[in-house]
N, C-alpha and C positions, 0 to 999 in steps of 0.2 A: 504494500500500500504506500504512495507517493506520500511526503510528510505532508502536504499541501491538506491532503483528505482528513488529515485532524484535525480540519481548522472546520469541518464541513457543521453548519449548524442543527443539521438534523440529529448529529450524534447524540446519545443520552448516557446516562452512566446508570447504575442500581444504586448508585448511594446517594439517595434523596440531598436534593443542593437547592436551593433556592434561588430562585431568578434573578436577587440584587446580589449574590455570592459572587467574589472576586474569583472563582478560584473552581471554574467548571469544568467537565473534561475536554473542552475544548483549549483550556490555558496549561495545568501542567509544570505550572515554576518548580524547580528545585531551589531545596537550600538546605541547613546542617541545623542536627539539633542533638541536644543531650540525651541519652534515653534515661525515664523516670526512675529507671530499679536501677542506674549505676555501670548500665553496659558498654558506657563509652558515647562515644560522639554519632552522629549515623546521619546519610543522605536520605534526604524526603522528596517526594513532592507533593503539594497541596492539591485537595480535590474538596471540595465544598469546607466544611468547617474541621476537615479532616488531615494528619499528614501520611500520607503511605511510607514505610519504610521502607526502602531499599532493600537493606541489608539484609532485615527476614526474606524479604521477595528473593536474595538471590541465595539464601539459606535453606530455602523450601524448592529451590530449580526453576527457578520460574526464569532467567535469563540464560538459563546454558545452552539454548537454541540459539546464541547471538555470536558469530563470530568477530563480532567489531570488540565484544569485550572478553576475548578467551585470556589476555594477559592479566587482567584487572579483577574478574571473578574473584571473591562477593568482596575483597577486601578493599575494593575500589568507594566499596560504600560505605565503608568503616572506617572514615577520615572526618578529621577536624575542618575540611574546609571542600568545595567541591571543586578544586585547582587541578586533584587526582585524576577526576573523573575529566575533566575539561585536557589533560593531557594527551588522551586517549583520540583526540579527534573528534571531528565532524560524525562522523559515520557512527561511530560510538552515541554521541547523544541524541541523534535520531532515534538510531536502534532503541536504547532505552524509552526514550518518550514513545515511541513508538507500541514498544509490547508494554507500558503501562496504560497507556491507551485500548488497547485491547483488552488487558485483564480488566479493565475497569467497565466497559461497555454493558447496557443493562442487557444484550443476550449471551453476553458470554460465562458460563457458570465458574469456571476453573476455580476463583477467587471465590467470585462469589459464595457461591453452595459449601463452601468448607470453614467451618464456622469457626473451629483453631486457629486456622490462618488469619483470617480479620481479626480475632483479638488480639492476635502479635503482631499484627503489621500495619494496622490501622488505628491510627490514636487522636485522641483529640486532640487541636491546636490548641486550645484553651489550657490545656495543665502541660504544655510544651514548656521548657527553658531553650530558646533559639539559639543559634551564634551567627557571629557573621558569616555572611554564606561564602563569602571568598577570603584567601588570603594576601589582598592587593601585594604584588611585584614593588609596583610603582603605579603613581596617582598625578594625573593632570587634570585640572579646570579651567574649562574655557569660559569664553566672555561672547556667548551668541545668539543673544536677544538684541535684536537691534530696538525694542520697543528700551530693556532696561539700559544698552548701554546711552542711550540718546538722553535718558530718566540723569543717568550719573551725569553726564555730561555738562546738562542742562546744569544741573546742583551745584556742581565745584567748580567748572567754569563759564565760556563762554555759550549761553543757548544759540548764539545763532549758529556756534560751532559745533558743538555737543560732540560728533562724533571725530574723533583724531584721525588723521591723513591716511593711515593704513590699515582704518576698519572696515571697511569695503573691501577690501583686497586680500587680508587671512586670515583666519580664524582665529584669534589671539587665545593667547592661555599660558599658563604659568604651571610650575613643576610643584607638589604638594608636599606634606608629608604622609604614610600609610600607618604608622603605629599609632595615632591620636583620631584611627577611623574606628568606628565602634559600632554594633549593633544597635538597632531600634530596639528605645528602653531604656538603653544606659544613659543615668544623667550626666551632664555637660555640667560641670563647675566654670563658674563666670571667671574668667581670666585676668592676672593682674598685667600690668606693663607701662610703658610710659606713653602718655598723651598730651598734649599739648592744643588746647582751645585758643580760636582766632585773638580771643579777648588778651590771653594771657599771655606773659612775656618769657615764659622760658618752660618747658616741661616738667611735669610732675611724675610720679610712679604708686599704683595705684591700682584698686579694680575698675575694669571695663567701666564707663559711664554708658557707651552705647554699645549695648549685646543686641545681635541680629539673627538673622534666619537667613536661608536664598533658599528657594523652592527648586530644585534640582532634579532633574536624571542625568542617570550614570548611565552606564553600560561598559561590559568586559570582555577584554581581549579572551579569546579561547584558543586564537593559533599565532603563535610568534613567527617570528621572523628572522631572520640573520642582521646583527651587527654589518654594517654596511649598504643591506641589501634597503631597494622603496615599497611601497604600495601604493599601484595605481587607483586610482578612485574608484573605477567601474568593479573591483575585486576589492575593496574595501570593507564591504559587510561581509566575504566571507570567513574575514576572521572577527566577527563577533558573536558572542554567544548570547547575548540577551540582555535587557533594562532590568531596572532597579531603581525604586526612589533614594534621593540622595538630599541631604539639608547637610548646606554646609556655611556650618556656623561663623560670622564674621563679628570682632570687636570693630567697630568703625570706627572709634578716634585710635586708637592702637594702630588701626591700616591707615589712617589719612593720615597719620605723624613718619611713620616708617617707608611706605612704600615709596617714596622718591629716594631713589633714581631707579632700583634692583625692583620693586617691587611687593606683593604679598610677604608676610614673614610670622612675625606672635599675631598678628592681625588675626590671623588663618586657623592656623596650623594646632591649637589648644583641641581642634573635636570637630569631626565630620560625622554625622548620622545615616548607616545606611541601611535600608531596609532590608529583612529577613529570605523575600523568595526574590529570586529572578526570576522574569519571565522571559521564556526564549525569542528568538528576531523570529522563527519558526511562526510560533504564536501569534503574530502582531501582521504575519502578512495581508489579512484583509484588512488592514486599519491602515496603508499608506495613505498617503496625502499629496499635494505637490507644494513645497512653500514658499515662500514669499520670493516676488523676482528680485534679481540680485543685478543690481546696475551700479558702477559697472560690470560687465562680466567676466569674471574670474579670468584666472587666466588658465591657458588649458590644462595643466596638471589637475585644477580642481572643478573642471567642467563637469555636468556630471547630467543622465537623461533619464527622466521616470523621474515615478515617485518615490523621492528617501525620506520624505518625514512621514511620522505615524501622528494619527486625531486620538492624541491622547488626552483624555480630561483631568485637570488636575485641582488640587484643593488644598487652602490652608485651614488648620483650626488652631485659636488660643484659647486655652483656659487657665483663669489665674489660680494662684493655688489653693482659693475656697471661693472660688464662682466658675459657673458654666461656661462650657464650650463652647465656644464662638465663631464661626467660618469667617475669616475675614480678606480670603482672595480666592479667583476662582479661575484658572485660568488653562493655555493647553500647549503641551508641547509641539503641536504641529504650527506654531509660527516660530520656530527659529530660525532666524536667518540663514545660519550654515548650519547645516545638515551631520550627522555624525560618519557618515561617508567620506566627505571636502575635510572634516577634522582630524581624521584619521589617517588621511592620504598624505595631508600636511605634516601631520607629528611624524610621521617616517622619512618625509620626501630628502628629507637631509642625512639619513641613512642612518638613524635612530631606530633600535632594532625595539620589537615589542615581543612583552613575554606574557605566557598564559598567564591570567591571573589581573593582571592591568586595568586598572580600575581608570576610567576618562567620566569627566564632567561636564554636565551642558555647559552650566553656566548659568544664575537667576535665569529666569522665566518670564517675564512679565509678558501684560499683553498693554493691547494699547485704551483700554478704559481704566477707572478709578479702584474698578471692584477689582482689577484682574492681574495689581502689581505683585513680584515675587518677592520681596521682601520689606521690611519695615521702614526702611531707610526710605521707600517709596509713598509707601502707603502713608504715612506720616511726614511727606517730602522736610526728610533731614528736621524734622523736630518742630515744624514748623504749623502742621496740625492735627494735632494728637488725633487717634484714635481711638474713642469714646466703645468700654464694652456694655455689655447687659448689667453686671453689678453695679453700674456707675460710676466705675473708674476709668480713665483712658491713657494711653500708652504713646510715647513718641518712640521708646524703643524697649527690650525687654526687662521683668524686672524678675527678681529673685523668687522662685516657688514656679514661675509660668510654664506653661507646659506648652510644646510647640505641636500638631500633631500632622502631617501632610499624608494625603491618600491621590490615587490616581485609576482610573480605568480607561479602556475601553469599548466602544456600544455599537456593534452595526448587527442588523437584520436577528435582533433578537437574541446575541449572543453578546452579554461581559464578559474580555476579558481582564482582570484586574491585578493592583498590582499591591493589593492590603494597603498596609502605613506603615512610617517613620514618625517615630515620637521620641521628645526627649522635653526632661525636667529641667528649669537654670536651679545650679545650685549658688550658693554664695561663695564669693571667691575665696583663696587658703588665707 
């Protein structure tokens, strides 16, 4: 069966999912989680409110009909991150999505009818401990929202200029750090560092005054490449293996004191939030889009024909730490300027080699209404008008107890696919 056919909306599964469920048999994310009685770490993938184990799956034979995974059998699912599984190739993670796709379909008994098997290999998400479902290599984030970088522009310098001479031209982005990236859940302690206000005449050292959000997708490398060697753009997705929500948390007076001349640095780098499943590029092919014209036009290395962005819907919510959750942006990954194809093609084209595991960022989000900015710095343009919640209090940027929580899906002809949430707490700085 072509992977294509998983995506077919008729499919159904036997394990009862509900219609607004992220996580139907037509989506299928993997990711890593702890098992409850202490057996170690184990690859899943989500199917309604459910995580399928792997590990039992290939403990009970259910993959030894796969020869994409004859080297990796079952111990391939019995890793702290799924970099293992992602080593194995393409053909490998088809295979997989593939025959769990099948045992899950409501006419296929295999699974189903054996009622030992579903209790070992079927568990609820709800009493899960997650982990991060990768163990990022290396991490870059881009800047490719042309709605938010025109937002920055406008704020700290010239609006008539907003956009700098070589934003139209590549895809900008700057190199992270991966050990201060953490699963969705873990709280984010506010960060100390040195800032310096227009008002004031010399810098002070201190915590964050302004803690941020950026509403983000990720997506990760699944096939590297050779030190030296490119990637041309039209073969650019096939080395990615799938999205991921991504918030990546910004101090803004920390980044506006620091980043001239180099750049990002304690701005950044304090805590990235990323969410628990991938969803595969697999999964997402009915959801292309074509986005926004790009004038001038690239130059040919990052030419690129069809649709590479996906209508993906996305959403902010804040709740402070004893009042209710509040959506307070709404917006979609299919208007970014550059596409993760032209980003991709660019991080290599200097022969910058990429390793499985590689974790890349959009970039904020925004769109171009009021309701639709990706982070706070916007939505409160730089402090200028708060943001008024349901309790009665209002935010110019975050404050100690808030909870950030970001979700995304999917919706064409009847089928969500989704991609859950990214949540994280501010704690008070050390």
């Amino acid at each position: 069966m072509p992977f294509t056919a998983l995506n077919n909306p008729a499919l159904r599964s036997w394990i009862d999912i509900q219609p607004t469920s992220d996580f139907p048999i037509q989506n299928l994310p993997f990711g890593v989680f702890d098992h409850p009685e202490g057996h170690g770490p184990r690859v899943a993938v989500a199917i309604g409110d459910y995580a399928l184990d792997l590990y039992a799956l290939a403990q009970r034979g259910h993959f030894d009909e796969l020869p994409e995974l004859e080297k990796g059998l079952p111990w391939v699912f019995r890793r702290g991150s799924l970099n293992h599984l992602l080593r194995l190739g393409r053909p490998a993670w088809r295979a997989v999505r593939q025959r769990v796709s099948e045992l899950l379909r409501h006419d296929n008994p295999a699974l189903r009818d054996d009622e030992e098997a579903v209790r070992e290999c079927l568990l609820r998400q709800a009493g899960l401990v997650m982990r991060r479902p990768i163990k990022p290599t290396n991490y870059t984030d881009f800047y490719s929202s042309i709605e938010h970088a025109t937002n920055v522009g406008t704020m700290f310098r010239d609006p008539a200029n907003a956009l700098l001479p070589n934003w139209r031209h590549i895809p900008i982005g700057y190199h992270g750090r991966t050990s201060s990236i953490v699963v969705s859940g873990t709280p984010i302690r506010r960060p100390n560092g040195q800032r310096k206000a227009p008002t004031e005449d010399a810098p002070t050292f201190g915590p964050s005054r302004q803690l941020d959000f950026e509403l983000e997708m990720g997506f990760v490398v699944g096939t590297g490449t050779a030190l030296g060697s490119t990637v041309p753009v039209a073969e650019a997705e096939a080395h990615i293996f799938g999205l991921c929500l991504f918030n990546d948390w910004s101090a803004r007076d920390l980044q506006s004191w620091e980043y001239v001349p180099l750049g990002p640095f304690l701005g950044k780098n304090f805590g990235s939030s990323l969410a628990p499943w991938v969803v595969t590029l697999d999964a997402l092919e009915p959801f292309r889009m074509t986005g926004p014209v790009q004038e001038p036009q690239p130059l040919p290395y990052l030419q690129t024909s069809g649709p590479h962005n996906f209508d993906i819907h996305l959403e902010v919510a804040l709740a402070p730490a004893h009042g209710p959750e509040t959506t307070i942006s709404r917006s979609n990954f299919g208007l970014m300027y550059w596409n993760m194809a032209q980003q991709l093609a660019h991080h290599a084209s200097n022969g910058c080699n990429l390793e499985v595991g590689d974790l890349y960022a959009s970039g904020t989000i925004s769109g171009p209404t009021p309701d639709s900015l990706g982070s706070m710095l916007e939505l409160a343009w730089r402090g200028t008008r708060p943001l008024p919640l349901p309790d009665g209090t209002e935010r110019t940027f975050l404050l100690d107890g808030d909870t950030v929580v970001m979700r995304g899906f999917a919706e064409k002809n009847g089928v969500r696919v989704g991609f859950g949430e990214v949540r994280g707490t501010v704690l008070p700085a050390p």
